[in-house]
N, C-alpha and C positions, 0 to 999 in steps of 0.2 A: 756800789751795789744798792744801799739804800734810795740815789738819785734815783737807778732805774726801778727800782719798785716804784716809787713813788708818779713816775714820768708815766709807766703800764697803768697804774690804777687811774694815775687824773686823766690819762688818753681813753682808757675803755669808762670812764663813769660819765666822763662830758656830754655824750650824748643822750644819754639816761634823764640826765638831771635835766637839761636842755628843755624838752617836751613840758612836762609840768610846771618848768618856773616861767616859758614863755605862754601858755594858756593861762596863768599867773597871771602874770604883767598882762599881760594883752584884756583879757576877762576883767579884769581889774579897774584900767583906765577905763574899758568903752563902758562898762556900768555908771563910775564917777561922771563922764562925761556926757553920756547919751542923758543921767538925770539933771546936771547942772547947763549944759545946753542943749539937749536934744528934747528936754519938756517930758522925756518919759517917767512916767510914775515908780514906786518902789515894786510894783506885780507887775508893772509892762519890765521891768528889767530883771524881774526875779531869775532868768536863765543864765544871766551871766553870775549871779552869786555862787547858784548852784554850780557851775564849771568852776571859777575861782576858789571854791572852797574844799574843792573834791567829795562833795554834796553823795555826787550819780555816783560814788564807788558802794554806796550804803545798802547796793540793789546787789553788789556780789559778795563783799563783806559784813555784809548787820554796821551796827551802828559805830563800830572803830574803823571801818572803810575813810570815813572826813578826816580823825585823827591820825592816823597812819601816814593820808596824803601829806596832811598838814606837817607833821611831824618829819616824812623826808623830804617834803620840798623846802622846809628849814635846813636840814643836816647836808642836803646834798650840794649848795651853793656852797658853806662853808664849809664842805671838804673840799670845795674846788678852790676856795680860797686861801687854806691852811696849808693842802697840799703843793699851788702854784707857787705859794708865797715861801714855800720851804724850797721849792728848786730853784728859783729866782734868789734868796739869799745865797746859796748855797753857789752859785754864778757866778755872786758878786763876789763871794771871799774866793774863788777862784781867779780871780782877774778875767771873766769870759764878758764883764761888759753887761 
């Protein structure tokens, strides 16, 4: 019973989390990158901090809109890990491999 809660929640939250931690990563490297070799300045790449940081939520939330993003796009990776990692032990003391 436990497995399958566990198996519902990390299946319907995957996609959730997905969206924000890959504008994430993605927002993230092409800033680093575009400034250490694409020559662009710290204002020519300011758009990708604002998307990496959850900046633009600050326009429908006030000023906890960045902290909120920031805040689940930490929680929601590692519920996907704590949760995975609980069905995956829980496999292994099964003998499922």
């Amino acid at each position: 019973m436990k497995t399958l809660f566990l198996r519902r929640w990390h299946a319907g939250l995957a996609p959730v989390v997905l969206l924000p931690l890959a504008v994430t990563v993605s927002t993230g490297m092409a800033y680093r990158l575009l400034r250490d070799w694409g020559g662009l300045g710290r204002d020519q790449a300011h758009v990708l901090m604002v998307l990496h940081e959850g900046e633009w939520l600050n326009r429908w939330f006030g000023s906890s809109g960045e902290t909120v993003y920031v805040l689940l796009n930490g929680l929601g990776p590692l519920w996907m890990l704590v949760s995975g990692g609980a069905m995956a032990l829980n496999r292994l003391r099964r003998g499922g491999g």
